[in-house]
C-alpha positions as CSV (number, residue, x, y, z in Angstrom):
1,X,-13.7,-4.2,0.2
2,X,-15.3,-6.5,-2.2
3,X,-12.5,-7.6,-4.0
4,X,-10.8,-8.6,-1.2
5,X,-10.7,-11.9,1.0
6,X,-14.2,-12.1,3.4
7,X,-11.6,-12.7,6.2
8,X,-9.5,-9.4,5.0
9,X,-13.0,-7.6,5.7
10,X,-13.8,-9.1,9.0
11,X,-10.1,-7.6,9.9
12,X,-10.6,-4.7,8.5
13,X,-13.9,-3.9,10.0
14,X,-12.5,-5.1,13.5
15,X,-10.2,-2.5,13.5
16,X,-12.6,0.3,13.1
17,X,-15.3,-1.5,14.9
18,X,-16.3,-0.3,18.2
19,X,-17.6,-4.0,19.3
20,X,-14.7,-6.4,19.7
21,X,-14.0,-9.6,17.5
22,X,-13.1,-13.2,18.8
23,X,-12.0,-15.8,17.3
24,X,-14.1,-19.7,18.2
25,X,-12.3,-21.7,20.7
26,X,-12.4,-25.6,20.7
27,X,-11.3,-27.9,23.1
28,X,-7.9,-28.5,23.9
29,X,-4.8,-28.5,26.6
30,X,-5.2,-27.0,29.9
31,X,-4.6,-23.5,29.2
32,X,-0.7,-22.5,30.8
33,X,0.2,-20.9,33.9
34,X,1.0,-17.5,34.2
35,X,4.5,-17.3,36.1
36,X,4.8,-14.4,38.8
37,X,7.1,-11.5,37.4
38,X,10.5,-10.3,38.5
39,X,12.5,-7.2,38.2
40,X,14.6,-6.8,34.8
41,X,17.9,-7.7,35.2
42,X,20.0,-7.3,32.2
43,X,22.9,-4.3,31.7
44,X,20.8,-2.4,28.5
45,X,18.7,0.8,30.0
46,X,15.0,-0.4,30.1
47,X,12.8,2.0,28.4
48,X,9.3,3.0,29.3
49,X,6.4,1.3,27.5
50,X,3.7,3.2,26.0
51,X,1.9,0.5,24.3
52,X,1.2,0.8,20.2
53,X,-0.9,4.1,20.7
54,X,-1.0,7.3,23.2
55,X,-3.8,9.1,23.4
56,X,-3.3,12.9,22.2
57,X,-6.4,13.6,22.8
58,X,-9.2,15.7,19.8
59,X,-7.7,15.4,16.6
60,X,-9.8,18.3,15.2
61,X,-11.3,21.6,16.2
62,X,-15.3,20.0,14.9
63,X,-17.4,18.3,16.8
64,X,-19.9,15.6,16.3
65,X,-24.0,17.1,17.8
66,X,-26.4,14.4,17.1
67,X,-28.6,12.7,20.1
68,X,-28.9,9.5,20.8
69,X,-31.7,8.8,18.5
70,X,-30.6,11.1,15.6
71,X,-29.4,9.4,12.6
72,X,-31.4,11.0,9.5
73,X,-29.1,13.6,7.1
74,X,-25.2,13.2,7.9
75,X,-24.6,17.0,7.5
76,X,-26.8,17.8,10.6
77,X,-24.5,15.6,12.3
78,X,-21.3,18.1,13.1
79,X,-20.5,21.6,13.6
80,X,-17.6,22.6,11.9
81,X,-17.7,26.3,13.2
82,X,-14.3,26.2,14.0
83,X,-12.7,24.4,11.1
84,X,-11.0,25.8,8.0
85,X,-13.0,23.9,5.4
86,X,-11.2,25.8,2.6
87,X,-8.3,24.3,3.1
88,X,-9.5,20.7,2.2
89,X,-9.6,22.4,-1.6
90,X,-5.9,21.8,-1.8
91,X,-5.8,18.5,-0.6
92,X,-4.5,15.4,-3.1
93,X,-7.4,13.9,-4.2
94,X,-6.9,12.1,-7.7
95,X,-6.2,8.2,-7.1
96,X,-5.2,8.9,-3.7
97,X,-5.4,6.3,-0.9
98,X,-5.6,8.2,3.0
99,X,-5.1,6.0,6.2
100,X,-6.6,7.2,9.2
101,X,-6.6,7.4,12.9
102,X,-9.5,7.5,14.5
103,X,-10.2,8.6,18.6
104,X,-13.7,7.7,20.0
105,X,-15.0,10.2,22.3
106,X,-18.1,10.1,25.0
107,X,-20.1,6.9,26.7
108,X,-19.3,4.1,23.7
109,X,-15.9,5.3,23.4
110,X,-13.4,1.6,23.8
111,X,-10.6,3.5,25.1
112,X,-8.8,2.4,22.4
113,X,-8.1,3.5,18.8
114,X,-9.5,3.0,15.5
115,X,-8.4,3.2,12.1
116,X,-10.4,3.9,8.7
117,X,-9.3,4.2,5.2
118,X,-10.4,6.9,2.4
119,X,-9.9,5.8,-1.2
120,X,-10.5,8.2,-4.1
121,X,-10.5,7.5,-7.6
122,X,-9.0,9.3,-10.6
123,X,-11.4,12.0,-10.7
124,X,-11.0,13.2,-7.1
125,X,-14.3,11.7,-5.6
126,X,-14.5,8.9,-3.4
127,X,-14.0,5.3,-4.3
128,X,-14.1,3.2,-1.1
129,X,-14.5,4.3,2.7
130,X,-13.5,1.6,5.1
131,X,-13.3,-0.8,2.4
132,X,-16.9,0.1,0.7
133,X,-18.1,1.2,-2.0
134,X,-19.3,5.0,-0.5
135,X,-22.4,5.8,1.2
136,X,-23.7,9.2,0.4
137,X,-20.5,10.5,0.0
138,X,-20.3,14.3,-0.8
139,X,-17.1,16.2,-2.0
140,X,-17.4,19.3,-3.6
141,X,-15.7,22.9,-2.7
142,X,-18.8,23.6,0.0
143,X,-19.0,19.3,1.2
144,X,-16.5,16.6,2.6
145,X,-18.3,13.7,3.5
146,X,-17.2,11.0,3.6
147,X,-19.7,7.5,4.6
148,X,-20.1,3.7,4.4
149,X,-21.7,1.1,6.0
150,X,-20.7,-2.2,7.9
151,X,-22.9,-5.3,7.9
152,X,-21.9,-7.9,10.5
153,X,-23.6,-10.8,12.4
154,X,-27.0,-8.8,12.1
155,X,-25.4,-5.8,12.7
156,X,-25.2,-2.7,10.4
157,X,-23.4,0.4,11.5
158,X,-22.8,3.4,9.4
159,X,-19.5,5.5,9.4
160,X,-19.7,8.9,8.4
161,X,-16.7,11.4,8.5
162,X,-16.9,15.1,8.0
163,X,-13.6,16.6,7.0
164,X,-12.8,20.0,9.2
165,X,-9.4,21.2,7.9
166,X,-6.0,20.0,6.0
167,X,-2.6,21.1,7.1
168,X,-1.1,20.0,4.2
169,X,-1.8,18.8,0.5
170,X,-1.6,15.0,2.0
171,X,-2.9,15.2,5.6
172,X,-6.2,16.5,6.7
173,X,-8.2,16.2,10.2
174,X,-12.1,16.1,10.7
175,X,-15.2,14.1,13.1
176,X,-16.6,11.0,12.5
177,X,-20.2,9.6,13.8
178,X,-21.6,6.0,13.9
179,X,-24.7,5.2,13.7
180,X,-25.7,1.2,14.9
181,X,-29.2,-0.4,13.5
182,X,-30.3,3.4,12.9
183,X,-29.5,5.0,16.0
184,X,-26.5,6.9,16.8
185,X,-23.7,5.5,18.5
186,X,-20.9,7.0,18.9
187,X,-18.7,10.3,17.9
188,X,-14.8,11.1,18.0
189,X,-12.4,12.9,15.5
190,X,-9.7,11.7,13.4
191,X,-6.2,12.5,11.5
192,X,-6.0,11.0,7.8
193,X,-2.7,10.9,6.3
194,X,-2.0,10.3,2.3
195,X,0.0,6.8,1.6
196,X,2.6,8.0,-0.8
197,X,6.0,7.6,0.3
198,X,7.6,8.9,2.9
199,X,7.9,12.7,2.7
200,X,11.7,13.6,0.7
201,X,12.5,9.8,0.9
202,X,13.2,8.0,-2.6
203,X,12.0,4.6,-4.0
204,X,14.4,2.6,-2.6
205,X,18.3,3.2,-1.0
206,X,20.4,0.5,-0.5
207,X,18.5,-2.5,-2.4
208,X,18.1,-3.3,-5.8
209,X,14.7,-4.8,-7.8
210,X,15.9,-7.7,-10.1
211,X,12.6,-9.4,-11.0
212,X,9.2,-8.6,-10.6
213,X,6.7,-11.3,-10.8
214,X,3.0,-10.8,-11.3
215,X,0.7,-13.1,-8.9
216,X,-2.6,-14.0,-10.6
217,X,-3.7,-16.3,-7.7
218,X,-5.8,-14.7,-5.6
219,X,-4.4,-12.2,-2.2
220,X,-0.8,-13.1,-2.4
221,X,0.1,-13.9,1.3
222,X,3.4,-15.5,1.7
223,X,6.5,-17.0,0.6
224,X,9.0,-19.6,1.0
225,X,12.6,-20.6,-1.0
226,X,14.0,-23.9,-1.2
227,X,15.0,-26.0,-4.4
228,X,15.4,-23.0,-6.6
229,X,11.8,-22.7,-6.1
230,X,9.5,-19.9,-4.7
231,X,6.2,-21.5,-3.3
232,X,3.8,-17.9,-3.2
233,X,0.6,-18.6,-0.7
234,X,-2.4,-16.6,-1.1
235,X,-6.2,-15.9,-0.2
236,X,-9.2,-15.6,-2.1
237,X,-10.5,-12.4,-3.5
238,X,-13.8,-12.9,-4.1
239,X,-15.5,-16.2,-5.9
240,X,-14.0,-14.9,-9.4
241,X,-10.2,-15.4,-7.6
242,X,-9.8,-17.8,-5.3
243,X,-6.6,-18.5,-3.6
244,X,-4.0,-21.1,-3.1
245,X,-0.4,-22.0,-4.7
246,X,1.5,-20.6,-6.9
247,X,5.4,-21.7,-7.9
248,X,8.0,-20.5,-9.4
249,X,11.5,-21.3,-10.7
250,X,13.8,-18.5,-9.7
251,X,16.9,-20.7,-10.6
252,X,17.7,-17.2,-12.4
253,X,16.3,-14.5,-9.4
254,X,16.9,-12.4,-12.6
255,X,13.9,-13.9,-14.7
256,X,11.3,-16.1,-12.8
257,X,9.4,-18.5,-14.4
258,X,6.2,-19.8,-13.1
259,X,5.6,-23.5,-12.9
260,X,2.1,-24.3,-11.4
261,X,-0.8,-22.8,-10.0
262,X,-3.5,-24.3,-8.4
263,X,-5.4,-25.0,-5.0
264,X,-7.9,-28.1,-3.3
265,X,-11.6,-28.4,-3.8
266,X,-13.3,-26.0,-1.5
267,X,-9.7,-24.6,0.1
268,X,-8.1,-21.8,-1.1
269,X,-7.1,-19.9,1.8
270,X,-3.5,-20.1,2.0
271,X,-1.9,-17.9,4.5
272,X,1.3,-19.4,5.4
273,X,4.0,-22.0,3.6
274,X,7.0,-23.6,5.2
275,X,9.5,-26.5,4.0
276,X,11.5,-29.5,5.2
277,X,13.8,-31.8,3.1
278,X,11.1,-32.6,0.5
279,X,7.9,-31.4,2.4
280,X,6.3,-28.3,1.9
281,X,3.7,-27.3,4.5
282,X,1.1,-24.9,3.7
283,X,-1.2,-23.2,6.6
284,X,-4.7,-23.5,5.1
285,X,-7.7,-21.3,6.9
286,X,-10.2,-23.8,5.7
287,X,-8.4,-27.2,6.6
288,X,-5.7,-27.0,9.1
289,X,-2.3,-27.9,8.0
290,X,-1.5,-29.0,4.2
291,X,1.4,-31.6,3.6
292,X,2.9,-31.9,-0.4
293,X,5.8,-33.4,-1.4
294,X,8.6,-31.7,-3.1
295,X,10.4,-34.7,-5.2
296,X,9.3,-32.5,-8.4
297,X,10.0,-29.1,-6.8
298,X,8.5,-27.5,-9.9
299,X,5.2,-29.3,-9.3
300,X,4.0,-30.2,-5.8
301,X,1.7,-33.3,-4.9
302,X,-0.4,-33.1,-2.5
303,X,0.0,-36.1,0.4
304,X,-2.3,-35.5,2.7
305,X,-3.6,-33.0,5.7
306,X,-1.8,-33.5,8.8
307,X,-4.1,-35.0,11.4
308,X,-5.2,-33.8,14.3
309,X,-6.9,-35.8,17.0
310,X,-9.6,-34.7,19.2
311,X,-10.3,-31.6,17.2
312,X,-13.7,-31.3,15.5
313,X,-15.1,-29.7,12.6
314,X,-12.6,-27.3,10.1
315,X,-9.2,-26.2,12.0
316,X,-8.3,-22.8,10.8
317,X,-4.2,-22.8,10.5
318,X,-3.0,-19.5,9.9
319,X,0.9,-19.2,10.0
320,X,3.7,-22.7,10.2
321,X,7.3,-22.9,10.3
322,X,10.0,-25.3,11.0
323,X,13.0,-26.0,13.9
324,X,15.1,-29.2,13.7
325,X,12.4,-31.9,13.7
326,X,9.6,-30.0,15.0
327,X,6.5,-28.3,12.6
328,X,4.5,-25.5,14.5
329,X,1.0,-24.0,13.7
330,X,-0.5,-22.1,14.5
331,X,-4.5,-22.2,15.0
332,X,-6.8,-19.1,15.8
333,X,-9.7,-21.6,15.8
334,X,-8.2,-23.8,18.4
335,X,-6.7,-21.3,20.2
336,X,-3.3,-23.6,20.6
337,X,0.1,-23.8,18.8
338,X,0.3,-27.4,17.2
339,X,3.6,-29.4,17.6
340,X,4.2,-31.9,14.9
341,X,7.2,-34.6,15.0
342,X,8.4,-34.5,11.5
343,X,11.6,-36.1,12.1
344,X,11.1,-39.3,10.9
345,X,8.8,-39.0,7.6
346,X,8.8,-35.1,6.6
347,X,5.6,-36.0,4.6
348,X,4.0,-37.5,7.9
349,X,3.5,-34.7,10.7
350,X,2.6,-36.6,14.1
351,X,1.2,-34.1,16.5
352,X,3.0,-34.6,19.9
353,X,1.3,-31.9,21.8
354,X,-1.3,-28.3,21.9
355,X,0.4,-25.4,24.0
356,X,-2.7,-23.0,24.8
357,X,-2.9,-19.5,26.7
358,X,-6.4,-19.5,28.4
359,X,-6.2,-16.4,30.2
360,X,-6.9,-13.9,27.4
361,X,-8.9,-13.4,24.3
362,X,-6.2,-13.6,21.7
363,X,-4.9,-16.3,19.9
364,X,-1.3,-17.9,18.3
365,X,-1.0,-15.6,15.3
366,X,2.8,-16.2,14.6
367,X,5.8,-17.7,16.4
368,X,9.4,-18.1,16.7
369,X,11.4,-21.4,18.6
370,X,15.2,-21.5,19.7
371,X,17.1,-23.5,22.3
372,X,14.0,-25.3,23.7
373,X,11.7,-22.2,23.9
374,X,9.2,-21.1,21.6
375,X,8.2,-17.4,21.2
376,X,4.2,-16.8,21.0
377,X,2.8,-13.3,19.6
378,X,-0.6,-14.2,21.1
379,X,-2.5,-11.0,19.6
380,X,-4.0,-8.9,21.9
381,X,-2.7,-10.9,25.4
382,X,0.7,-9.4,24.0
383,X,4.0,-12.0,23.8
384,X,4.4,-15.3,25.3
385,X,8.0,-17.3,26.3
386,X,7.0,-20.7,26.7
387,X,9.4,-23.8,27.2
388,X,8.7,-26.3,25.4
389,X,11.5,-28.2,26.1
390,X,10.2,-31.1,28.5
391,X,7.1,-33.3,28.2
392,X,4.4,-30.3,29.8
393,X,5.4,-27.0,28.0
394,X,5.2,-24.6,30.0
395,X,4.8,-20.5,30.5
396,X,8.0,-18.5,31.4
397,X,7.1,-15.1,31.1
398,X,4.8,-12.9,28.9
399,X,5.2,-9.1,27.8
400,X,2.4,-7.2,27.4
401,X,1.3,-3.4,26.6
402,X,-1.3,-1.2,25.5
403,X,-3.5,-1.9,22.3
404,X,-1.6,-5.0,21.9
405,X,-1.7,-6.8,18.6
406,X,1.4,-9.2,18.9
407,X,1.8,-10.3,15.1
408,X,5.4,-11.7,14.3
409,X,8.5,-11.9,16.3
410,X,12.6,-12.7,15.6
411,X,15.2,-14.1,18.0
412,X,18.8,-13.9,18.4
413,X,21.6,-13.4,20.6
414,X,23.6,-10.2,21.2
415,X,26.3,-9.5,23.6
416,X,25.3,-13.0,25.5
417,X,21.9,-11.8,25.6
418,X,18.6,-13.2,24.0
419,X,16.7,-10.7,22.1
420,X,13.3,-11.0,20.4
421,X,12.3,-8.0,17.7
422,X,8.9,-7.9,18.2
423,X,5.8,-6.2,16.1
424,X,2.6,-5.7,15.8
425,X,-0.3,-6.2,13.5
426,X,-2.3,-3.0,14.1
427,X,-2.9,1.0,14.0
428,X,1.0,2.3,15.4
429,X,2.3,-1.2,15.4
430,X,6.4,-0.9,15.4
431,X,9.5,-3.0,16.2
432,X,10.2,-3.5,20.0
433,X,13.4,-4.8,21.0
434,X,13.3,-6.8,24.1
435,X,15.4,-8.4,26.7
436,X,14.0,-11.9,27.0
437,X,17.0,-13.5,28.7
438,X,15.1,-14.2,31.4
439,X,11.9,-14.6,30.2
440,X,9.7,-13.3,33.6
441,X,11.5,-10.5,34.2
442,X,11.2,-9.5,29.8
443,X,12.4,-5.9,29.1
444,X,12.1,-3.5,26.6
445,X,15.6,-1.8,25.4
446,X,14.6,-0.5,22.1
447,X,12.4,0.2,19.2
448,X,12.0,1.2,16.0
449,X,9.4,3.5,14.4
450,X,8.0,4.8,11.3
451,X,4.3,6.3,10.7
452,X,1.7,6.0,13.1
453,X,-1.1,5.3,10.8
454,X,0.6,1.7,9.5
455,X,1.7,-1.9,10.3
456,X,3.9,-4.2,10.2
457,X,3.5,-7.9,8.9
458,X,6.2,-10.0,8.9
459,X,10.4,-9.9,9.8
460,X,13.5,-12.6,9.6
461,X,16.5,-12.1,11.8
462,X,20.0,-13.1,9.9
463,X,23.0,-12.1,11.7
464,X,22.8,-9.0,12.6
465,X,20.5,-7.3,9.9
466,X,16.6,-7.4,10.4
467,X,14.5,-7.6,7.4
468,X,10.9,-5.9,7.8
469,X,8.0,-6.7,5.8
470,X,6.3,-3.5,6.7
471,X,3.0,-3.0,4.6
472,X,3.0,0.8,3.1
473,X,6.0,1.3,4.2
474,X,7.8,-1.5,2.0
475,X,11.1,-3.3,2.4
476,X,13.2,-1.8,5.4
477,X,16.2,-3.6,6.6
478,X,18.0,-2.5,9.8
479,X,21.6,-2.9,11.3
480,X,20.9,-4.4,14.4
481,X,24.6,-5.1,16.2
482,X,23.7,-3.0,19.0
483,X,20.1,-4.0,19.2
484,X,19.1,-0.9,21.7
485,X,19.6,0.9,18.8
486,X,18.1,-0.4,15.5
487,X,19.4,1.7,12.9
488,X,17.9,1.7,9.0
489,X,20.3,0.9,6.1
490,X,18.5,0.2,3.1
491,X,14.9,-0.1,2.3
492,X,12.2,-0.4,-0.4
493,X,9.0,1.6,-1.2
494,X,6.8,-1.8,-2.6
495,X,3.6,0.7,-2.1
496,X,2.5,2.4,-4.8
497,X,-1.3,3.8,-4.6
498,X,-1.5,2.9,-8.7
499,X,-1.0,-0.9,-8.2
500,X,-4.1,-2.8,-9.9
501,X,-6.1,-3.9,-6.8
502,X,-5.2,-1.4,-4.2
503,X,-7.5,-1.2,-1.8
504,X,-7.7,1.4,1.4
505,X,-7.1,-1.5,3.8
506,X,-4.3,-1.2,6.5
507,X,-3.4,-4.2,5.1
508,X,-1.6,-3.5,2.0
509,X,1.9,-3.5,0.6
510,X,5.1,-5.4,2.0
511,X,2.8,-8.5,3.8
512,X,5.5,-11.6,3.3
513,X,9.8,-12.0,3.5
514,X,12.5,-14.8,3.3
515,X,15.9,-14.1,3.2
516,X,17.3,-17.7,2.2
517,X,21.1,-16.8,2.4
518,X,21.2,-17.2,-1.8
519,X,22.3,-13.9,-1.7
520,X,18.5,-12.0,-2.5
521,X,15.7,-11.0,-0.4
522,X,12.7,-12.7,-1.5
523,X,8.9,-10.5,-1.1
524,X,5.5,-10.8,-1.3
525,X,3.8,-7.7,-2.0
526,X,-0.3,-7.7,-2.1
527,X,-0.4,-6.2,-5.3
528,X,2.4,-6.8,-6.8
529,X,2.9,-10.3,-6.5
530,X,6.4,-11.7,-6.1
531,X,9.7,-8.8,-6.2
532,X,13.3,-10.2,-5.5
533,X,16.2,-7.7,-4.3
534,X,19.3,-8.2,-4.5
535,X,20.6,-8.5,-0.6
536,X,22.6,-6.3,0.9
């Protein structure tokens, strides 16, 4: 995962890791009070809730034998007595890219999922396992092993997967063992599944490519429209690509033309970018909230960093947007959504108040505010209602479920209901359609589903029609008029396992979306760089 963002690692290594990751906490509001729960009471059918993963318990006929202190030659590691090896001979191999899901077995196991990725390189033999160069990788017609290893806070663990059997040229199953400091940790089985398109589904239906726009800068990250201008946010790659801003006319959405790239000394993390009147706010993981001024749209001057008092050291901002005269950010480093006043001076953001949830171990990752409430997808403690409306904001109602990764959300109204599409950031993640009219008594009425082994990123409600940013899985827009039943009508296959920098992250493909009414969708792909559709 080397040419890829240190923070992109520290995800990706999360999500396979059988140890937990926080984010630091500094000081800040009281955290809110949890409100006591009450019985749905809207007219939709409430559906069961699963959470983003059910256990179906072995994925594979091997088995993983080593003891405790075992951890010499990976092939002594499984028996594979039961597997069909031969039939990994057929599998795709050349330049493919394989996600996988992974089920920890025995004492260590989290009770949760994990997910891995296999990338192979023209030749058929591996490139990167979990994001690393390979570690004693062996694939051959007699050998498929697959290994890396994970260094973190003075902790090295070693991943090694044996493939037992394929049931098809792009999906095979097999066991997996860790190894922690040189002793062995802990043993499951996993399903790997190939990351080409959908099987018998086409490039796109329903929505056209104008423009394609290459993004030199770094990780691209996100995007937002205003002033015939696209501002593209992104992260570092590496030393050799740092990240930042990069803008573009698209005054013709038929043939962009880039205008300025650049970022600030020692700040190139760029996840997030918003705009008022003149303003453009940039969410900065090094320095907390960026302010630049728009009065040349095609190059942006910086004005200053919006200040935030009582908070020490660097603030990590990771996602903003805008409602009337209100900026919100959020922090995973403070642990709080920021409120900023902006009404006055756009190019001045006064902070007017922190909202913090202090019961968990998650943190603001994205959020959505209507009609005096704002909408918090607060990571693993699940999705938050608060009221912000008063002087003390306060909790309404949360919704929670299991392996919770609560990543971006959309709000609306529907038959004199308030809906929020909610998604995930994580192994399963989908779309859940929930009742939040009454915000402690939350619901969920429907959903919306594509392959278990990838995420979601980002999605923008307009009118009825929900526009997905959905990582492998590209562009999908859905008719949402009866919102119990999201229905797809056009998508997008951004993904393509040939794109110069793919990587076998979970984190790849569709990542950020504005639909600015112009009449084109506006994307972010991570490879790609900048594509604009025609809309629907």
């Amino acid at each position: 995962m080397s040419s890829r963002a240190t923070r992109l690692l520290l995800a990706l290594t999360c999500a396979a890791s059988l140890a937990g990751c926080s984010s630091e906490q500094q000081g800040g509001p009281a955290p809110l009070a949890e409100p006591p729960s009450v019985p749905y009471d809207g007219f939709w059918t409430q559906l069961p809730e699963n959470g983003e993963w059910t256990d179906p318990g072995p994925l594979s006929a091997c088995s993983v034998q080593a003891s405790s202190t075992a951890c010499g030659d990976p092939a002594t590691f499984f028996d594979l007595s039961g597997c069909e090896r031969g039939s990994l001979a057929g599998l795709e191999r050349q330049g493919a890219i394989y996600r996988a899901e992974l089920r920890y077995e025995g004492a260590n196991a989290t009770g949760s999922p994990g997910s891995a990725g296999f990338q192979f390189d023209a030749s058929g033999q591996p490139l990167r396992v979990l994001g690393q160069p390979p570690l004693d990788s062996r694939v051959d017609a007699e050998t498929f092993l697959l290994s890396s290893q994970q260094t973190r806070g003075g902790t090295t663990d070693r991943y090694v997967f044996a493939g037992c059997q394929a049931s098809g040229p792009r999906t095979f199953t097999g066991c997996l063992a860790v190894c922690r400091n040189g002793q062995f940790r802990a043993r499951g089985t996993f399903r790997a599944e190939r990351m080409t398109w959908r099987e018998n589904e086409p490039e796109s239906s329903g929505l056209q490519r104008v423009s394609e726009s290459v993004v030199e800068r770094g990780y691209p990250l996100d995007v937002y429209v205003t002033r015939s201008h696209a501002y593209v946010v992104s992260g570092p790659t590496g030393a050799q690509r740092p990240g930042g801003l990069t803008v573009f006319d698209v005054s013709d959405p038929r043939a962009p033309v880039r205008r300025a790239s650049f970022a600030l000394p020692n700040d190139s993390y760029w996840n997030g970018v918003w705009a008022k009147d003149h303003a453009l706010y940039v969410a900065s993981g090094d320095a907390g909230v960026l302010v630049f001024d728009l009065t040349d749209p095609a190059s942006p001057s910086f004005v200053r960093r919006a200040e935030v008092q009582g908070a020490s050291g660097s603030i990590n901002v990771h996602t903003v947007f805008v409602e009337g005269d209100r900026l919100y950010a959020m922090s995973p480093s403070l642990g709080a959504t920021l409120i900023f006043d902006v009404s006055s001076d756009p190019l001045a953001p006064r902070l007017l108040s922190r909202v913090a949830y202090g019961d968990g171990t998650g943190y603001p990752h994205d959020a959505f505010a209507s009609e005096g409430r704002l909408y918090v997808n607060h990571t693993v403690d699940g999705f938050l209602v608060v009221d912000v409306g008063g002087e003390n904001p306060a909790l309404l109602g949360r919704y929670t479920y299991g392996n919770a990764y609560s990543h971006a959300n959309a709000v609306g109204t529907f038959a004199g209901r308030t809906v929020a599409f909610e998604g995930g950031e994580t192994l399963g993640a989908h779309v859940r359609v929930l009742d939040v009219t009454n915000p402690s008594g939350i619901a969920k009425v429907g959903e919306y589903k594509l392959r278990g082994v990838t995420s979601i990123h980002n999605m923008v409600l307009v009118g009825t029609r929900l526009y997905i940013a959905h990582y492998h899985e590209g562009v999908r827009v859905l008719d949402v008029a009866d919102p119990t039943r999201p229905t797809e009508v056009a998508h997008f296959n951004t993904f393509r396992e040939s794109d110069p920098g793919r990587s076998d992250s979970m984190y790849e493909g569709a990542i950020g979306m504005r639909v600015p009414g112009d009449g084109y969708i506006y994307v972010v792909d991570t490879s790609r760089g900048l594509l604009i559709f025609d809309d629907l």
